[in-house]
C-alpha positions as CSV (number, residue, x, y, z in Angstrom):
1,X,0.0,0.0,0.0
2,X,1.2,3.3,-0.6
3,X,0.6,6.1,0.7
4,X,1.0,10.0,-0.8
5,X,1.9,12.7,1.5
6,X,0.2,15.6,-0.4
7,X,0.7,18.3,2.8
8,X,2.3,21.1,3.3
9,X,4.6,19.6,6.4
10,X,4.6,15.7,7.1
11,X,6.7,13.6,9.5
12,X,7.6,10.1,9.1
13,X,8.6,7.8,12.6
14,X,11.3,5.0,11.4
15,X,10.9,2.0,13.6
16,X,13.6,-0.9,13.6
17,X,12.0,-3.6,15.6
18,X,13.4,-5.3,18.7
19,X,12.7,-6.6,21.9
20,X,15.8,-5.3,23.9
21,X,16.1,-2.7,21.5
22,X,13.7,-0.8,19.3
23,X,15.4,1.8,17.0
24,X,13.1,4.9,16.0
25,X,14.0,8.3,14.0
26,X,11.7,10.9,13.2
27,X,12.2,12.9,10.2
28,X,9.9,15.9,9.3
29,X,9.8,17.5,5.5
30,X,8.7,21.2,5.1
31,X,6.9,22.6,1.9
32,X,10.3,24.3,0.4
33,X,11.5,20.1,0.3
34,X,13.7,20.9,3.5
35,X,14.5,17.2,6.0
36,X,14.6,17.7,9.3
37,X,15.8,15.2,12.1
38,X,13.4,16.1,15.0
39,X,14.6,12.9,17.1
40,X,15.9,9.3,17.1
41,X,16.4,6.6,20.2
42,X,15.9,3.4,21.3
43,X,13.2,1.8,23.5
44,X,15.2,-0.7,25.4
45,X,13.8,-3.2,27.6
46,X,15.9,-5.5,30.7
47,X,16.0,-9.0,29.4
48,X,14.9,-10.0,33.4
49,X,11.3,-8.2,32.7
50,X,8.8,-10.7,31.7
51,X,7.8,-10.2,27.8
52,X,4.4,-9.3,28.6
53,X,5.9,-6.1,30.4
54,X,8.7,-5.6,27.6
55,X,6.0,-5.4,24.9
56,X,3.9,-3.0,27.1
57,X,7.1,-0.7,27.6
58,X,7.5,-0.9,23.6
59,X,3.6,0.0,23.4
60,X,3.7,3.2,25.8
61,X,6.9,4.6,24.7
62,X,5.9,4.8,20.9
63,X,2.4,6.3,21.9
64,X,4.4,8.9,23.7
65,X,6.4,9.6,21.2
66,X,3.6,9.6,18.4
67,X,1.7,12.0,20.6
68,X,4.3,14.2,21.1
69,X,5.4,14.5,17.3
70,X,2.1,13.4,15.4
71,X,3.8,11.7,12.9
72,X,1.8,11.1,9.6
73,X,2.8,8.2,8.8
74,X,5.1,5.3,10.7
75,X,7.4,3.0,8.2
76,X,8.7,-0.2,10.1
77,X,11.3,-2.4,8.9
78,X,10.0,-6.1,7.8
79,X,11.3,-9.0,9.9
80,X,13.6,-10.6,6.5
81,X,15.6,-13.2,7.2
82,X,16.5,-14.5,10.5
83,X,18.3,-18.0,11.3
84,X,17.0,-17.9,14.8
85,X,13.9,-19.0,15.0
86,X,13.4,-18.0,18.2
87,X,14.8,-14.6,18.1
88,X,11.9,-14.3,15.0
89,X,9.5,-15.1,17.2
90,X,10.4,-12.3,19.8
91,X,10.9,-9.7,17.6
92,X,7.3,-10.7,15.6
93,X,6.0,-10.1,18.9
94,X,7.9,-6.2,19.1
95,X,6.2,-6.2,15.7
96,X,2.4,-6.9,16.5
97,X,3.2,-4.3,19.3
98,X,4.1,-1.6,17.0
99,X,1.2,-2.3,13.9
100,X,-1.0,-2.3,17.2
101,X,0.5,1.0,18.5
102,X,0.3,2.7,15.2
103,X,-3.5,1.6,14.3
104,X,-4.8,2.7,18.2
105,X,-3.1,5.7,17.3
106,X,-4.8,5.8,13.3
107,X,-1.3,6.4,12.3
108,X,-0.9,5.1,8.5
109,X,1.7,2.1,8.8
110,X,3.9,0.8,5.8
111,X,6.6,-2.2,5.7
112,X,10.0,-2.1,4.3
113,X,12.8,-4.4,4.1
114,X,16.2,-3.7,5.1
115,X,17.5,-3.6,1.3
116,X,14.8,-1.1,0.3
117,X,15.9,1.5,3.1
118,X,19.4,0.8,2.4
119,X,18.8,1.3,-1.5
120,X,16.5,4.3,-0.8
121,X,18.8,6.1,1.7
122,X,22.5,5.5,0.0
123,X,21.4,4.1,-3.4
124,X,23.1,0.8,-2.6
125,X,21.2,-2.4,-1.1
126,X,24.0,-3.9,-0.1
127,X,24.8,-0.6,2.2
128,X,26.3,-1.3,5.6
129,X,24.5,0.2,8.2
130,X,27.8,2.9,9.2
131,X,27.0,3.6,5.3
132,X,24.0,4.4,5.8
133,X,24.0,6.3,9.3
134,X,26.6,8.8,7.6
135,X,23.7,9.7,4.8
């Protein structure tokens, strides 16, 4: 699904999905095509706290954040490939959590893998992620 982003100002939240970790970035775009970084973190979680708790930390903390910036849309990166099956599992859970969070929140939501954000960032899929940090 794609969405257009035919306003005058829009702001995107970035969300790399983890358990112990969630990465987010919010970028914001003015009329005159200017990017702005408005704020980027991690949600971390104790590995000790039960996973019911862990999720419910991920939950609050992006709702914060999404009230405080009203983002117009959220992109979240696509579990791709992962040899762990277990550590799939977990971070599909972080997952569920965040397409909850951004529908309670009627926050448009769209899915991208790691080689389309590498390829639409530095123009290479292949991209390490130090390449693409520096962009």
């Amino acid at each position: 699904m794609r969405y257009a982003l035919c306003v005058m100002r829009y702001t995107i939240l970035g969300i790399d999905p983890g358990i112990a970790d969630t990465g987010y970035g919010l970028i914001s775009k003015t009329k005159d095509d200017q990017l702005t970084c408005l704020d980027y973190g991690s949600i971390k979680t104790k590995a000790k706290t039960e996973m019911a708790d862990r999720l419910e930390i991920i939950n609050k903390e992006l709702t914060r954040i999404i009230k405080k910036y009203k983002p117009n849309l959220i992109a979240v990166e696509q579990l791709f490939f992962c040899k762990n099956v277990k550590t799939a599992l977990i971070v599909g859970q972080a997952r569920g959590v965040i397409i909850l969070t951004a529908k309670q929140n009627k926050v448009p939501m769209v899915e991208f893998t790691p080689l389309q954000v590498k390829q639409a960032v530095a123009a290479y899929g292949q991209a390490s992620k130090l390449q693409v940090q520096k962009w």
